[in-house]
C-alpha positions as CSV (number, residue, x, y, z in Angstrom):
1,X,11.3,71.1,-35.9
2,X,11.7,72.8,-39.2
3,X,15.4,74.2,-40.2
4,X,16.4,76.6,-42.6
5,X,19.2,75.1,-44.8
6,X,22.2,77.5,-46.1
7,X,23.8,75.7,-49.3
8,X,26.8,77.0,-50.4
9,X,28.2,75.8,-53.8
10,X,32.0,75.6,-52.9
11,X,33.6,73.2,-55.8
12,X,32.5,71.7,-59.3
13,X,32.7,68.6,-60.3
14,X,36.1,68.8,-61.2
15,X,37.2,70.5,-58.0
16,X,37.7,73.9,-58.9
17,X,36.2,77.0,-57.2
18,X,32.8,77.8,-58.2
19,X,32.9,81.0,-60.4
20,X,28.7,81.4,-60.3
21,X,27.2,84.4,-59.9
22,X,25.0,83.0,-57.0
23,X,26.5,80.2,-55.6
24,X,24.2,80.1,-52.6
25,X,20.4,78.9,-51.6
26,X,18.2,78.2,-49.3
27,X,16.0,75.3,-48.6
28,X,14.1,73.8,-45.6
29,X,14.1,70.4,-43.7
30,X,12.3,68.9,-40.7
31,X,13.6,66.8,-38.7
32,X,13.1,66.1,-34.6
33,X,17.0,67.0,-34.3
34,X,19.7,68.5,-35.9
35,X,21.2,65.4,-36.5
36,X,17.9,63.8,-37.9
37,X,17.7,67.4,-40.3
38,X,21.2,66.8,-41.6
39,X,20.5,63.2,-42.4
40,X,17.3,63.7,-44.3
41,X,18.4,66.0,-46.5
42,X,21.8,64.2,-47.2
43,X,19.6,61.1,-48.2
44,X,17.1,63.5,-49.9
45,X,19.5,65.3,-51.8
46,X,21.3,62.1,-52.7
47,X,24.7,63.4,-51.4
48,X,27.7,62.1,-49.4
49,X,28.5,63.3,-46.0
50,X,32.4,64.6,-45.9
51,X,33.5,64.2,-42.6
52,X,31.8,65.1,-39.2
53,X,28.8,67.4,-38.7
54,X,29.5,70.6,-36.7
55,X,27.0,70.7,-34.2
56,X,26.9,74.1,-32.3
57,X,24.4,75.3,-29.2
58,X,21.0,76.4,-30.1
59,X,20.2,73.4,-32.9
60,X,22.7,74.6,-35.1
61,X,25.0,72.5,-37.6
62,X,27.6,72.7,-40.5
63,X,28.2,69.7,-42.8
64,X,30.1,69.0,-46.0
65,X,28.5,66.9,-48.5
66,X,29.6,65.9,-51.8
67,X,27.0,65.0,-54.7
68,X,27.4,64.6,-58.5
69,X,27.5,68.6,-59.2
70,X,30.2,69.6,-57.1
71,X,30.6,70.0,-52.7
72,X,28.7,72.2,-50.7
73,X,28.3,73.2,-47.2
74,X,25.2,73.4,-45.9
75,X,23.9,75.7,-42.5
76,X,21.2,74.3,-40.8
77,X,19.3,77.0,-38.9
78,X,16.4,76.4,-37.0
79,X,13.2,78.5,-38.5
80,X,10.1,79.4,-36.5
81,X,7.1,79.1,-39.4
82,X,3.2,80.0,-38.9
83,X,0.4,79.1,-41.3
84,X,-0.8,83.0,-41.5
85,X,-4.5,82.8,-42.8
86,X,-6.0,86.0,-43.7
């Protein structure tokens, strides 16, 4: 299953409010859960899980991670993607 992952810059590395203009992106992940999605991109992304993932109906999750550039929260979405060949 492919997600959709919301990252949201919310600190820098010295714990203040980020004051970027665009302190959100987007990525994807696969993963055959939710749980499996978080966890790859965690490892991936070499970042530290803050305290427990929010796991909501629908494959749906919220996690806090922390990784040398600041802490983020990240909204995995599942995403529905075709090879379109023209």
């Amino acid at each position: 299953m492919r997600f959709t992952v919301e990252e949201r810059h919310l600190t820098d590395t010295s714990g203040r409010p980020v004051a970027a203009p665009n302190p959100v992106s987007f990525h994807s992940c696969e993963g055959e859960t939710v749980d499996e999605a978080v966890r790859a991109y965690v490892e991936k992304d070499d970042a530290e899980l803050i305290g427990n993932v929010l796991k909501f109906p629908g494959f749906l999750a919220v996690a806090t991670v922390r990784r040398a550039s600041g802490v983020y929260t990240l909204q995995f979405t599942p995403t529905s993607q075709r090879d379109m060949r023209i």
